[in-house]
N, CA, C and O atoms as CSV, one atom per row, in Angstrom:
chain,resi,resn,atom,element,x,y,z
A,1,UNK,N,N,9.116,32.795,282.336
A,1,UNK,CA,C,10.259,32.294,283.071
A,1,UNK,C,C,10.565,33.307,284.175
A,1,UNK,O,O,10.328,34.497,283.967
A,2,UNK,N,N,11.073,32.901,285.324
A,2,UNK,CA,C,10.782,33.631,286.321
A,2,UNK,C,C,12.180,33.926,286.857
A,2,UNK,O,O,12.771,32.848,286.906
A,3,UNK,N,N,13.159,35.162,287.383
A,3,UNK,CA,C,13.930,35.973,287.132
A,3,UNK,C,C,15.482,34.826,287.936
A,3,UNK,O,O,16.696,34.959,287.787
A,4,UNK,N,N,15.001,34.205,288.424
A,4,UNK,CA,C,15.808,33.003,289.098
A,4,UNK,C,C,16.185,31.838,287.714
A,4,UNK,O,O,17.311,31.440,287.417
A,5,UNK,N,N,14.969,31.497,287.077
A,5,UNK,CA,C,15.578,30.726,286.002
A,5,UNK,C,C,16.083,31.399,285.039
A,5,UNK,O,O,16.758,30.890,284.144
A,6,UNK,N,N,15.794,32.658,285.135
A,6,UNK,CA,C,16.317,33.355,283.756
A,6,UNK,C,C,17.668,33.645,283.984
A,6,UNK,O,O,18.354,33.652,282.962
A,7,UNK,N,N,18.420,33.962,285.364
A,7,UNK,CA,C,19.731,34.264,285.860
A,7,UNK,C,C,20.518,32.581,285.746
A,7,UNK,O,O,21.747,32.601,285.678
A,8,UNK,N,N,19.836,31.207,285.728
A,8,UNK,CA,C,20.348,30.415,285.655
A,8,UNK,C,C,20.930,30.039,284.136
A,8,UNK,O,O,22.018,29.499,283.937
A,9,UNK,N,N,19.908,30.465,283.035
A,9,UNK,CA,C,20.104,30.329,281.932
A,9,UNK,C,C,21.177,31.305,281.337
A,9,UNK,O,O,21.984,30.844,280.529
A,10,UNK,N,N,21.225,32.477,281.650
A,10,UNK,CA,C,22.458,33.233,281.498
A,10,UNK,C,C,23.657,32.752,281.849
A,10,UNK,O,O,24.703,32.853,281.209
A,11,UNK,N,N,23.364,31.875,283.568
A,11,UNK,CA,C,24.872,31.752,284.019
A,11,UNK,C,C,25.605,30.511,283.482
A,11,UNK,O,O,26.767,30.207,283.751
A,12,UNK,N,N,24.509,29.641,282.453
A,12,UNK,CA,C,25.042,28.760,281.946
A,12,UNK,C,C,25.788,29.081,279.981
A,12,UNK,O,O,26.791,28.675,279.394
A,13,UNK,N,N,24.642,29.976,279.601
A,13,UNK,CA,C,25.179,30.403,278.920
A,13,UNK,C,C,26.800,30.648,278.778
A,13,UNK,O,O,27.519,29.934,278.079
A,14,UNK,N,N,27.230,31.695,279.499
A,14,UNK,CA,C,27.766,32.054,280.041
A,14,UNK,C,C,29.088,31.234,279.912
A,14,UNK,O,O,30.068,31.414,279.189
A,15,UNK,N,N,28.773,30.165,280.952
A,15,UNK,CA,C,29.769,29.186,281.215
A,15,UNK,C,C,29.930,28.576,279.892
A,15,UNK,O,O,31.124,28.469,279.614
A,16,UNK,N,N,29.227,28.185,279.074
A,16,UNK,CA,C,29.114,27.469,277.682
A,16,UNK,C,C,30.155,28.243,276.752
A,16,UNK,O,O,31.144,27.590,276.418
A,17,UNK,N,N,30.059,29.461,276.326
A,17,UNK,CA,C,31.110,29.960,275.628
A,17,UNK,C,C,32.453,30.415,275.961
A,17,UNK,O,O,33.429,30.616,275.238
A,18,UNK,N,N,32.222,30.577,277.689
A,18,UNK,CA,C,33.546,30.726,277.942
A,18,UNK,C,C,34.648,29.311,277.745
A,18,UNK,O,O,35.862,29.487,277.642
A,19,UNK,N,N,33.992,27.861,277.712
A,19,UNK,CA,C,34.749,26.585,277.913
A,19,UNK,C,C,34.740,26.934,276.512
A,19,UNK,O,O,35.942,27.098,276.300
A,20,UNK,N,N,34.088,27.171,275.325
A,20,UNK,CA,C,34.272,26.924,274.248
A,20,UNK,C,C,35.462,28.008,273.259
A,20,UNK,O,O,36.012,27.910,272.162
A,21,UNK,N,N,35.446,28.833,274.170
A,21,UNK,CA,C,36.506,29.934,273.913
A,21,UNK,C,C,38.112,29.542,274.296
A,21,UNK,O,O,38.982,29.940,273.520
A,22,UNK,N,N,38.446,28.874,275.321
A,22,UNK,CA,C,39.118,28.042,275.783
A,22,UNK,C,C,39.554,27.262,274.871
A,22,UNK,O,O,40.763,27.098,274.705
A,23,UNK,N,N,38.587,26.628,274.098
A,23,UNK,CA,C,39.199,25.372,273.377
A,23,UNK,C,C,39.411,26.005,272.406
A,23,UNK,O,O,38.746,25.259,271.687
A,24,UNK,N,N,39.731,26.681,271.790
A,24,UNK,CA,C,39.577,27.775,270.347
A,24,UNK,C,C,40.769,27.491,270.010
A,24,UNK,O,O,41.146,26.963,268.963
A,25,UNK,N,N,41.533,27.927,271.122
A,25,UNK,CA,C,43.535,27.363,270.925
A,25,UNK,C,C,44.192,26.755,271.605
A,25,UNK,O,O,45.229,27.104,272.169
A,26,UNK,N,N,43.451,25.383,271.640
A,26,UNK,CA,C,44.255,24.081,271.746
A,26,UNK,C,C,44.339,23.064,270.539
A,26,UNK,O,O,44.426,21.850,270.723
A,27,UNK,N,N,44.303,23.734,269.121
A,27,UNK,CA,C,45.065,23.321,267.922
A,27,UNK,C,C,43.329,22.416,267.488
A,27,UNK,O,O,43.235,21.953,266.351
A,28,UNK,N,N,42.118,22.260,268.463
A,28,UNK,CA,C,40.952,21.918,267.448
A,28,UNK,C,C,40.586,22.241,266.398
A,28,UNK,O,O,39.930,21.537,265.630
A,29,UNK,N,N,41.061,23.673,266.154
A,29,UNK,CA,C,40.164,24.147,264.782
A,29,UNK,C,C,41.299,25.356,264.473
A,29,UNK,O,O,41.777,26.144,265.289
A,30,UNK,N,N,41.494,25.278,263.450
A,30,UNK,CA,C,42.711,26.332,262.522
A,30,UNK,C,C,42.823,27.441,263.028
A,30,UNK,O,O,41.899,28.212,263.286
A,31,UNK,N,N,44.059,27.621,263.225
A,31,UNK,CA,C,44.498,29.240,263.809
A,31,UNK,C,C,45.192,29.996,262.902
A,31,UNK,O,O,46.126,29.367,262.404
A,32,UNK,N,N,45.058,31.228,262.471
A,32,UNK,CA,C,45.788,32.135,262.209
A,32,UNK,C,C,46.569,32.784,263.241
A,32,UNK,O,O,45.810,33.287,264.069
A,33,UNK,N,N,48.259,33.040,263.617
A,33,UNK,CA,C,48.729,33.678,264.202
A,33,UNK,C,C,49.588,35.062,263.339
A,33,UNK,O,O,50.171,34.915,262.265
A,34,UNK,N,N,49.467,36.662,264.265
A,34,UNK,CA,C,50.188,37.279,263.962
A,34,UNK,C,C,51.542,37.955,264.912
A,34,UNK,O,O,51.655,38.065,266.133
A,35,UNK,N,N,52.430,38.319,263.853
A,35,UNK,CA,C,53.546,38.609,265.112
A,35,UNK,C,C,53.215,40.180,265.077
A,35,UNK,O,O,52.909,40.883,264.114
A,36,UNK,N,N,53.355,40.467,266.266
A,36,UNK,CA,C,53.474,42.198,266.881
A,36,UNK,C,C,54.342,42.664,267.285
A,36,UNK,O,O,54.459,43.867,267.054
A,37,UNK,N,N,55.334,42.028,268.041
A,37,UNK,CA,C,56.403,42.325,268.634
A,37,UNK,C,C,57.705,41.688,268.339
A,37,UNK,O,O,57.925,40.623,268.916
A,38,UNK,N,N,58.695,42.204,267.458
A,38,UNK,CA,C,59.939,41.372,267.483
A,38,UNK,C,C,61.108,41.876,267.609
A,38,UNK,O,O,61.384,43.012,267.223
A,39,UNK,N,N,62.125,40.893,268.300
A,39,UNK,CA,C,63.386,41.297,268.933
A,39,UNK,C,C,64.170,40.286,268.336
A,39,UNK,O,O,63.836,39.118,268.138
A,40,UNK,N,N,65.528,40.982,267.995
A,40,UNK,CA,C,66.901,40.235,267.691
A,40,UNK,C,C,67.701,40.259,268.929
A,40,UNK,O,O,67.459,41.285,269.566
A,41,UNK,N,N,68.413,39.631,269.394
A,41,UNK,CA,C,69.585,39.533,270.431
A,41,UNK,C,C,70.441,39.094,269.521
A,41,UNK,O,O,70.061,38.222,268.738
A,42,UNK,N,N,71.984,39.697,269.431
A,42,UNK,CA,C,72.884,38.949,269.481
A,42,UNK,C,C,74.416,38.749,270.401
A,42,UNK,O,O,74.892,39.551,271.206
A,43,UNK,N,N,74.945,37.478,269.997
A,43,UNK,CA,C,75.869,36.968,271.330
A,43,UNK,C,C,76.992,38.335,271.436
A,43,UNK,O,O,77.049,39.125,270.495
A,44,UNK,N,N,77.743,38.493,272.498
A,44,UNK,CA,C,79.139,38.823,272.935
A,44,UNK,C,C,78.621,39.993,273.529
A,44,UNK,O,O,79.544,40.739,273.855
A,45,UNK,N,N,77.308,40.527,273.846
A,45,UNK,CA,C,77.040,41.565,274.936
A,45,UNK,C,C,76.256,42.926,274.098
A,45,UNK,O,O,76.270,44.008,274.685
A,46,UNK,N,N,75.589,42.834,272.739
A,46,UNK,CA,C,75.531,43.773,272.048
A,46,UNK,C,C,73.862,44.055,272.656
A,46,UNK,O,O,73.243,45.117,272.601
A,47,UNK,N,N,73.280,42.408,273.380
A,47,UNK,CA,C,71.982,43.040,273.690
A,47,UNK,C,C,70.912,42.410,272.414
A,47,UNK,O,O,71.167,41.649,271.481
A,48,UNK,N,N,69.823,42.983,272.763
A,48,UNK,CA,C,68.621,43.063,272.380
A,48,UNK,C,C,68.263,44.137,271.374
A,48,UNK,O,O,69.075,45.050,271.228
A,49,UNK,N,N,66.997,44.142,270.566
A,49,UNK,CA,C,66.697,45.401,269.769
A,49,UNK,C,C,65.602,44.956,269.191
A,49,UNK,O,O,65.562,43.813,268.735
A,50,UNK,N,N,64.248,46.048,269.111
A,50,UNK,CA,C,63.152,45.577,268.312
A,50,UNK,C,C,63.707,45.886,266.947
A,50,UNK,O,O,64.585,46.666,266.577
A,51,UNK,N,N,62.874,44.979,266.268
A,51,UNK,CA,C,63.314,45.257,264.478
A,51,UNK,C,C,61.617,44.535,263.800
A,51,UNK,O,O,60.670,44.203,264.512
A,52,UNK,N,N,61.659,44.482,262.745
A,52,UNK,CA,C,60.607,44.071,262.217
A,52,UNK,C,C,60.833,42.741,261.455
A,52,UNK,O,O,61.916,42.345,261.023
A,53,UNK,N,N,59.009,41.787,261.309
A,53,UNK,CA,C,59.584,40.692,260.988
A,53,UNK,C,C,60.143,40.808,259.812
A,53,UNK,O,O,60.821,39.792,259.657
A,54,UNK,N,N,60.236,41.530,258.843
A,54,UNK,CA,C,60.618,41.196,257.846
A,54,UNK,C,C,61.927,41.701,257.498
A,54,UNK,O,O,62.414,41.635,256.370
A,55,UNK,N,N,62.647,42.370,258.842
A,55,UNK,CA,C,63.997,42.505,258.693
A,55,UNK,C,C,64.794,41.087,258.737
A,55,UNK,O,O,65.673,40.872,257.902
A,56,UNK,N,N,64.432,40.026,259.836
A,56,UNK,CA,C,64.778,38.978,259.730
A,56,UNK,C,C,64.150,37.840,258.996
A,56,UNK,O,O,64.175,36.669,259.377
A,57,UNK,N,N,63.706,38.191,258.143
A,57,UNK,CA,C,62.899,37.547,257.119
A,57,UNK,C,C,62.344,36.192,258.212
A,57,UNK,O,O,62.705,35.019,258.303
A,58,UNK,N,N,61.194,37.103,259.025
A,58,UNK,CA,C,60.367,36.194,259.786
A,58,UNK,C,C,59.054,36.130,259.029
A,58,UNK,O,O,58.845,36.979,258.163
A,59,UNK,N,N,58.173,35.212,259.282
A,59,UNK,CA,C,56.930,35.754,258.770
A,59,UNK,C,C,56.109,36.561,259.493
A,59,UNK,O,O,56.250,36.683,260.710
A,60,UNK,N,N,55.172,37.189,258.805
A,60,UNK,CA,C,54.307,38.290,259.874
A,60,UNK,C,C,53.107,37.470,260.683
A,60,UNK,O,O,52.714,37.761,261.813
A,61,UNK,N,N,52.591,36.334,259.822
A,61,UNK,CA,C,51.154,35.682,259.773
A,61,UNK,C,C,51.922,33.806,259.766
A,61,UNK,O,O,52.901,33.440,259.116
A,62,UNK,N,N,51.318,33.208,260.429
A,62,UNK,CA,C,51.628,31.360,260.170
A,62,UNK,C,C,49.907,31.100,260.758
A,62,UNK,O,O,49.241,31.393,261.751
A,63,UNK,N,N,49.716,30.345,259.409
A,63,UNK,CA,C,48.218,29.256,259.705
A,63,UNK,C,C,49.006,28.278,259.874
A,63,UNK,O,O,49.980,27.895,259.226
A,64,UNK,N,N,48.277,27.722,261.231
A,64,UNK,CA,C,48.005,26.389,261.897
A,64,UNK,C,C,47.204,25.467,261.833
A,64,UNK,O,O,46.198,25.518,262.540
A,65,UNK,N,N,47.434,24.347,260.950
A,65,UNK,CA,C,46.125,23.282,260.961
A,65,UNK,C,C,46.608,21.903,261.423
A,65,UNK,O,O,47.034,21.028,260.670
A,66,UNK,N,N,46.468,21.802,262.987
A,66,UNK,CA,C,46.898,20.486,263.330
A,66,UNK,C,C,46.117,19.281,262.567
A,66,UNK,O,O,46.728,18.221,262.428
A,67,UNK,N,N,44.669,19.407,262.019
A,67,UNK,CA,C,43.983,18.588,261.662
A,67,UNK,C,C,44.604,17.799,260.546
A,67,UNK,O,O,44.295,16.629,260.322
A,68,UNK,N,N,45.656,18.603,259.721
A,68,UNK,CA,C,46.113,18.407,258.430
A,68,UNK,C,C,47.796,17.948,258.660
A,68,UNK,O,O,48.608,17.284,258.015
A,69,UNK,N,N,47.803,18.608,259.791
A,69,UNK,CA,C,49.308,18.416,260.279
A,69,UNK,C,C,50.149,19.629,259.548
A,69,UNK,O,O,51.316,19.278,259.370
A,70,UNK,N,N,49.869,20.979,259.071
A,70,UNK,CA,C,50.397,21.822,258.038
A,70,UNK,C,C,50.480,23.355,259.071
A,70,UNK,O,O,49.826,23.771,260.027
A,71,UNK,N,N,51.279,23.705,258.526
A,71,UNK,CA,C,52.102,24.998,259.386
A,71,UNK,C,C,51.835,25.666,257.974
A,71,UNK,O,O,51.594,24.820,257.113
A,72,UNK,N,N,51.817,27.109,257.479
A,72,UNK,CA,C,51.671,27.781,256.672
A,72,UNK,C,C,52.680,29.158,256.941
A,72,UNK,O,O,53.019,29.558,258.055
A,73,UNK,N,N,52.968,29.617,255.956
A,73,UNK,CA,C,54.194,31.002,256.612
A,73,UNK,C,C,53.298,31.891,255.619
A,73,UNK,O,O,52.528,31.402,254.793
A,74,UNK,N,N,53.480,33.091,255.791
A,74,UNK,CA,C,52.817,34.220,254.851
A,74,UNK,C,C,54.235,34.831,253.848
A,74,UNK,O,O,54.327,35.666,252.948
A,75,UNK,N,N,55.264,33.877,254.589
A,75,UNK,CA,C,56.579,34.288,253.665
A,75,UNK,C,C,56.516,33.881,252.296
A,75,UNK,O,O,56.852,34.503,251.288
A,76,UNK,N,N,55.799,32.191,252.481
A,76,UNK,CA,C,56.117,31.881,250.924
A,76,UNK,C,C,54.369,31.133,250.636
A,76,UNK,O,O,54.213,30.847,249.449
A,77,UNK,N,N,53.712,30.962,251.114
A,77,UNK,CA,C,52.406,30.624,251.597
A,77,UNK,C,C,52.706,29.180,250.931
A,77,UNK,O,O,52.044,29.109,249.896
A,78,UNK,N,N,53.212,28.390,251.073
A,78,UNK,CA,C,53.344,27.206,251.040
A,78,UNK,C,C,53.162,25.843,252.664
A,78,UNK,O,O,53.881,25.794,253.662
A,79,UNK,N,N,52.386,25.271,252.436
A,79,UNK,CA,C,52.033,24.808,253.566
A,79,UNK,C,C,53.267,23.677,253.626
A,79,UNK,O,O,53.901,23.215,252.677
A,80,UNK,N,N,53.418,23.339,255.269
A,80,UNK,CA,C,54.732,22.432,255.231
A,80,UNK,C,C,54.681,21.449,256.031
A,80,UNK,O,O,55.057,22.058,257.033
A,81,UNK,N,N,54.519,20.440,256.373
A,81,UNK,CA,C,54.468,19.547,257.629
A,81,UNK,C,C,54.961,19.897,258.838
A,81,UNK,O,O,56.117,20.293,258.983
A,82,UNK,N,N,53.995,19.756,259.926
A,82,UNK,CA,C,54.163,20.301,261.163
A,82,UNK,C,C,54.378,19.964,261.936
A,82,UNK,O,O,53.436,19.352,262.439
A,83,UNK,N,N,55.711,19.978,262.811
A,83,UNK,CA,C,56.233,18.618,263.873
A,83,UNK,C,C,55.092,18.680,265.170
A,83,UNK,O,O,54.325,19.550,265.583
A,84,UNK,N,N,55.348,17.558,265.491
A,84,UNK,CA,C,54.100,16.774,266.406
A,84,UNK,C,C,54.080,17.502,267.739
A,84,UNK,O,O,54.934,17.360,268.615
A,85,UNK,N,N,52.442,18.725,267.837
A,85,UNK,CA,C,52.259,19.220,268.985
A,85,UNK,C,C,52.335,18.476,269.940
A,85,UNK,O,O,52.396,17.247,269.915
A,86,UNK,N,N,52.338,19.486,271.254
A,86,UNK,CA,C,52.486,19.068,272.500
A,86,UNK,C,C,51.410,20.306,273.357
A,86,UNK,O,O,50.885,21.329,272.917
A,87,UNK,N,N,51.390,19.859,274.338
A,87,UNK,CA,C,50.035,20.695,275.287
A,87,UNK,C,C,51.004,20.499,276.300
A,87,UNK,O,O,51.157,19.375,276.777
A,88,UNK,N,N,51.753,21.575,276.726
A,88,UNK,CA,C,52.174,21.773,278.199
A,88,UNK,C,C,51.905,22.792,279.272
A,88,UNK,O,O,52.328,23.849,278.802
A,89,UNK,N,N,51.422,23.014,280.460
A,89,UNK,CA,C,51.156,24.037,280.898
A,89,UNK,C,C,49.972,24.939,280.126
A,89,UNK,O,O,50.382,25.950,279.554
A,90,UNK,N,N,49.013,24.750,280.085
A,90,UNK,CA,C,48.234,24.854,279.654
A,90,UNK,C,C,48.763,25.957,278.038
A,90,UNK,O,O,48.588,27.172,277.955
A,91,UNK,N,N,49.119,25.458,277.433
A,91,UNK,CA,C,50.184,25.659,275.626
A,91,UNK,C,C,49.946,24.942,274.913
A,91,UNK,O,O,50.047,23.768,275.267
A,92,UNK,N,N,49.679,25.124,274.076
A,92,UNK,CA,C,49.641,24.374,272.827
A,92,UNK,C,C,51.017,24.860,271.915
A,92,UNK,O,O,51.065,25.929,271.307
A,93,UNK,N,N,52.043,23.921,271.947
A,93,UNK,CA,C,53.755,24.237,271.909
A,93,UNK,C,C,54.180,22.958,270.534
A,93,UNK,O,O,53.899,21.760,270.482
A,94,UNK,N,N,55.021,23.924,269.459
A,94,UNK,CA,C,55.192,23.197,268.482
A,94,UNK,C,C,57.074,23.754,268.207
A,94,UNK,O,O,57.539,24.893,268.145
A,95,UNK,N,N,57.500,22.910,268.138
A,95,UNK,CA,C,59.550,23.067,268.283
A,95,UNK,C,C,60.071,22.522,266.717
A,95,UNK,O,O,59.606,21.555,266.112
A,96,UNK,N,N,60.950,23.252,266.348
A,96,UNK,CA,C,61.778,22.408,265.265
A,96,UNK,C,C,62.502,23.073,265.147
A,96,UNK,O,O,62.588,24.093,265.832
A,97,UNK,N,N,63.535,22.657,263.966
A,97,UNK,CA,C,64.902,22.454,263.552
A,97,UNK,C,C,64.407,22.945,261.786
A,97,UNK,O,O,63.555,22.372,261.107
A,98,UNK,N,N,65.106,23.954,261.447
A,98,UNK,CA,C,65.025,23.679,259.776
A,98,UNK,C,C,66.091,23.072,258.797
A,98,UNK,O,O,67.241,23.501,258.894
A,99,UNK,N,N,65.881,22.367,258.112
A,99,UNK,CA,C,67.042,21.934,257.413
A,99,UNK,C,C,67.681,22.684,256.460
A,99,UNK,O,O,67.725,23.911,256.365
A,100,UNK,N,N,68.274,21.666,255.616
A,100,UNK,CA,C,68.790,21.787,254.391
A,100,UNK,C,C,67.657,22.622,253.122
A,100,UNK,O,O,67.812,23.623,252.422
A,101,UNK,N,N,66.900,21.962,253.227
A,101,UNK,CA,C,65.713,22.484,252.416
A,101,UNK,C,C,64.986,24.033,252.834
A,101,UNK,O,O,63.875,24.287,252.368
A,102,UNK,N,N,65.632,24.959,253.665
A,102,UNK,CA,C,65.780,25.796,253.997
A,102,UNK,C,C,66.970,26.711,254.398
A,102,UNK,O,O,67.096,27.315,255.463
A,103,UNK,N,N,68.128,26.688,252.950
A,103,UNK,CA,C,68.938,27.357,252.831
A,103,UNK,C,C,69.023,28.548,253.433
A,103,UNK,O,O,70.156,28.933,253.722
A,104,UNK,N,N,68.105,29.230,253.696
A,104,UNK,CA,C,67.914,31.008,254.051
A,104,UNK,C,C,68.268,30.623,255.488
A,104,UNK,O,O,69.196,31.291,255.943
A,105,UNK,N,N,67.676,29.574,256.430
A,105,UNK,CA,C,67.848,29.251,257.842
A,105,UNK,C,C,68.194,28.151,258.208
A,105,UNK,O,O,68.131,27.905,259.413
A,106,UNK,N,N,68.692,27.089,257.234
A,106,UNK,CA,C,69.107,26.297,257.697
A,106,UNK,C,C,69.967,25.757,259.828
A,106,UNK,O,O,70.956,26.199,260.413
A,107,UNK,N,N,69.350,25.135,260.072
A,107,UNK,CA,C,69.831,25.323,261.615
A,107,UNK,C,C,69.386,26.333,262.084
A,107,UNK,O,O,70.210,27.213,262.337
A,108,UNK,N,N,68.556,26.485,262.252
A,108,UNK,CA,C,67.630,27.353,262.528
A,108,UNK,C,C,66.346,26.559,263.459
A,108,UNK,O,O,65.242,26.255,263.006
A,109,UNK,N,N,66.838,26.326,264.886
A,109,UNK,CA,C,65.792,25.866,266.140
A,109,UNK,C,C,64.839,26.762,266.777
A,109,UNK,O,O,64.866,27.745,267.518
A,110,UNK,N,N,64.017,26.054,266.210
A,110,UNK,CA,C,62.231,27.383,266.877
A,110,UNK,C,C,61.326,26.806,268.177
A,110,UNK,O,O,61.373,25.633,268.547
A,111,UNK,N,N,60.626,27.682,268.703
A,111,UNK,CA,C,59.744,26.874,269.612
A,111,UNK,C,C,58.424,28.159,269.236
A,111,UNK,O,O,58.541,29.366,269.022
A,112,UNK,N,N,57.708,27.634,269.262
A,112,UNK,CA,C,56.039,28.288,269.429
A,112,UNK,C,C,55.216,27.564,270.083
A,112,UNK,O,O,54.683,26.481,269.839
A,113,UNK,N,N,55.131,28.830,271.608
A,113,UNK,CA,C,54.149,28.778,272.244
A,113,UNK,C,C,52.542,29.197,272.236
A,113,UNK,O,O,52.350,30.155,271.486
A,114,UNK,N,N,52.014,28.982,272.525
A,114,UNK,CA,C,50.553,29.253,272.112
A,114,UNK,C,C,49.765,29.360,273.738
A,114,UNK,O,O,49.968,28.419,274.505
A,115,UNK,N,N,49.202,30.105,274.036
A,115,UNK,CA,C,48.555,29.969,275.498
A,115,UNK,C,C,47.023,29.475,275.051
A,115,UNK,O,O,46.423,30.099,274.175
A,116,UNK,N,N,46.442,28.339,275.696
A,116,UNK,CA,C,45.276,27.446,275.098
A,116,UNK,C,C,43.932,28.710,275.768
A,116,UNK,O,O,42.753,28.781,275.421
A,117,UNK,N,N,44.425,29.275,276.450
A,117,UNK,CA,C,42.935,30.077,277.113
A,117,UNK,C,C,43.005,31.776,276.314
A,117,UNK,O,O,41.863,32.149,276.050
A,118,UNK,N,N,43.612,32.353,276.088
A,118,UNK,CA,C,43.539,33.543,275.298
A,118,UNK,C,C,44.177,33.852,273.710
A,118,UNK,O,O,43.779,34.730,272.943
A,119,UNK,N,N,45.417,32.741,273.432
A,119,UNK,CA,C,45.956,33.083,272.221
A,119,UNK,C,C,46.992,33.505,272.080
A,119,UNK,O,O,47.662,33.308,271.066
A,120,UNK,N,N,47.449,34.340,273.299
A,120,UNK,CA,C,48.659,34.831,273.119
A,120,UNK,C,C,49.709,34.005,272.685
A,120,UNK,O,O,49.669,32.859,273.135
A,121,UNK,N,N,51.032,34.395,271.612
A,121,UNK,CA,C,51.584,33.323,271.670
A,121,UNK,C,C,53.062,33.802,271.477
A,121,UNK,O,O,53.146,35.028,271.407
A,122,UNK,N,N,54.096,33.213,271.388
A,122,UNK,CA,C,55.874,33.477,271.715
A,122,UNK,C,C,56.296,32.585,270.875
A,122,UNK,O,O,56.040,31.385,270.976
A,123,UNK,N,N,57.025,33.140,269.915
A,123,UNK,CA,C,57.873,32.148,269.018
A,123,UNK,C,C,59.435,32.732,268.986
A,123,UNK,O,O,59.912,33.688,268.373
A,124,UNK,N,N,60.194,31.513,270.138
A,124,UNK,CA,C,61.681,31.753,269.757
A,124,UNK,C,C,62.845,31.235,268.993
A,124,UNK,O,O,62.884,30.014,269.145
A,125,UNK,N,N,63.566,31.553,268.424
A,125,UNK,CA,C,64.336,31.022,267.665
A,125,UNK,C,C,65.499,30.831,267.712
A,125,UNK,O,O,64.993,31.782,268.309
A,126,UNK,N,N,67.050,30.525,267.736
A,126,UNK,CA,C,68.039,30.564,267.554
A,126,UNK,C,C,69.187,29.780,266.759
A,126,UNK,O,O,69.385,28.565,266.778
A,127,UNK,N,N,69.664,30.436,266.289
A,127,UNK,CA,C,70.932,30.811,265.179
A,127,UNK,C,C,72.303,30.823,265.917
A,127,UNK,O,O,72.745,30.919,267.062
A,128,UNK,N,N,72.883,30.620,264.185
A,128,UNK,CA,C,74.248,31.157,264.458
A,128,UNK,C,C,74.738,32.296,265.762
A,128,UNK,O,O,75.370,33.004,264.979
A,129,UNK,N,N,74.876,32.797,266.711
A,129,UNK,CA,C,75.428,33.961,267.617
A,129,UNK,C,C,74.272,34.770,267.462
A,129,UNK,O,O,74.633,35.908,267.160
A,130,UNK,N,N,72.853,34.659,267.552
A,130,UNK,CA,C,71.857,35.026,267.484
A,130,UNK,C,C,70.465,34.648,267.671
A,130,UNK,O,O,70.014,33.669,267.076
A,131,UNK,N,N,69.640,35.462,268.578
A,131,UNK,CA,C,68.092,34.839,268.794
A,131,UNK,C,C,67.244,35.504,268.820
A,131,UNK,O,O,67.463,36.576,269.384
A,132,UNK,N,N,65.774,35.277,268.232
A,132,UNK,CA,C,65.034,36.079,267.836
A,132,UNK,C,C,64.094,35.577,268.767
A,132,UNK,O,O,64.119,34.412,269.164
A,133,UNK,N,N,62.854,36.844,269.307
A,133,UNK,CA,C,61.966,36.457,270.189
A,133,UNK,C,C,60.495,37.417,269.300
A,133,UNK,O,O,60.383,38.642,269.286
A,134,UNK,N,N,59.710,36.597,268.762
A,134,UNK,CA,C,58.104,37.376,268.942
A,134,UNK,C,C,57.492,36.603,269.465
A,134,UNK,O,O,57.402,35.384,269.618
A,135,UNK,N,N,56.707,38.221,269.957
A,135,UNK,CA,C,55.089,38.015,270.336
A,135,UNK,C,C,54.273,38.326,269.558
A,135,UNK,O,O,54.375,39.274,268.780
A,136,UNK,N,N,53.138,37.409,269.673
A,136,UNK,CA,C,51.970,37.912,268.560
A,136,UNK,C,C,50.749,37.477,269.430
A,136,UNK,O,O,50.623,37.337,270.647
A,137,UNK,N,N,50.062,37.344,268.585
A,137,UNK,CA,C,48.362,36.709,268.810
A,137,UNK,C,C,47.867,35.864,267.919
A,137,UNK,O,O,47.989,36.134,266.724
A,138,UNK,N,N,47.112,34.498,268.400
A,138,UNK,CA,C,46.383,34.094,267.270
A,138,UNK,C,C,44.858,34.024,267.153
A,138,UNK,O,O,44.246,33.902,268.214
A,139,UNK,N,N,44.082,34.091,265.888
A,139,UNK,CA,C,42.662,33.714,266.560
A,139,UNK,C,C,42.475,32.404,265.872
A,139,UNK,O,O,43.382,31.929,265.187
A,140,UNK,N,N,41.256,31.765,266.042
A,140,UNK,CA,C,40.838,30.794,264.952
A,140,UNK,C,C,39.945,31.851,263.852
A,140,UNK,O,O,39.276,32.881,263.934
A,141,UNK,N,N,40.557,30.547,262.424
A,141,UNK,CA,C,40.172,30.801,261.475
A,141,UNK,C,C,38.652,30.675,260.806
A,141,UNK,O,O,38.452,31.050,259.651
């Protein structure tokens, strides 16, 4: 093979895993996400503050299996039904409300963002006179 087809076969290569890397997190195939970074705010001017997830009894780790429709927490590893993604801006973005059946947070409104080309992802929350912001990462599983 001669150094022209061999640079073509690379550059397709190439192109082949990068589209397939891409699709990794747009909810095709199971994600593990972790949080790295977390912040409490609360209302009347007190500000912001990193704390850890498990000061706000966040989870550290959530598996994602749109295939199954199941959200997973590493809090109680119980898998739970997962309200109906959305793809905006190139995100793979999942929002809810917790109920009753979640005494600890009841009223408790989340959003998780997911960026479909690297993973990065933002899950915010808010409460009573209070809102929580992480960042994490996810990969597939």
């Amino acid at each position: 093979m001669n150094a022209r087809a061999r640079g073509g076969v690379v550059i397709l290569a190439c192109g082949l895993s990068a589209a397939a890397g891409a699709a990794d997190f747009d909810g095709s195939t199971p994600l593990v996400c972790a949080s790295m970074e977390v912040f409490e705010c609360d209302a009347g001017g007190a500000g912001c503050r990193t704390v850890t997830a498990d000061s706000i009894a966040a989870p550290r780790f959530l598996k994602l299996d749109l295939r199954r429709g199941e959200i997973t927490s590493s809090r109680n590893g119980i898998a739970e039904k997962m309200p109906t993604p959305q793809h905006a801006g190139g995100r793979l973005v999942l929002q809810g409300v917790n109920g009753e059946e979640r005494p600890d947070n009841a009223g408790l409104a989340w959003s998780l963002a997911i960026d479909e080309t690297n993973g990065n992802m933002v899950l915010s929350a808010s409460g009573e006179d209070a809102a929580f912001v992480i960042f994490g990462a996810c990969t597939v599983i």
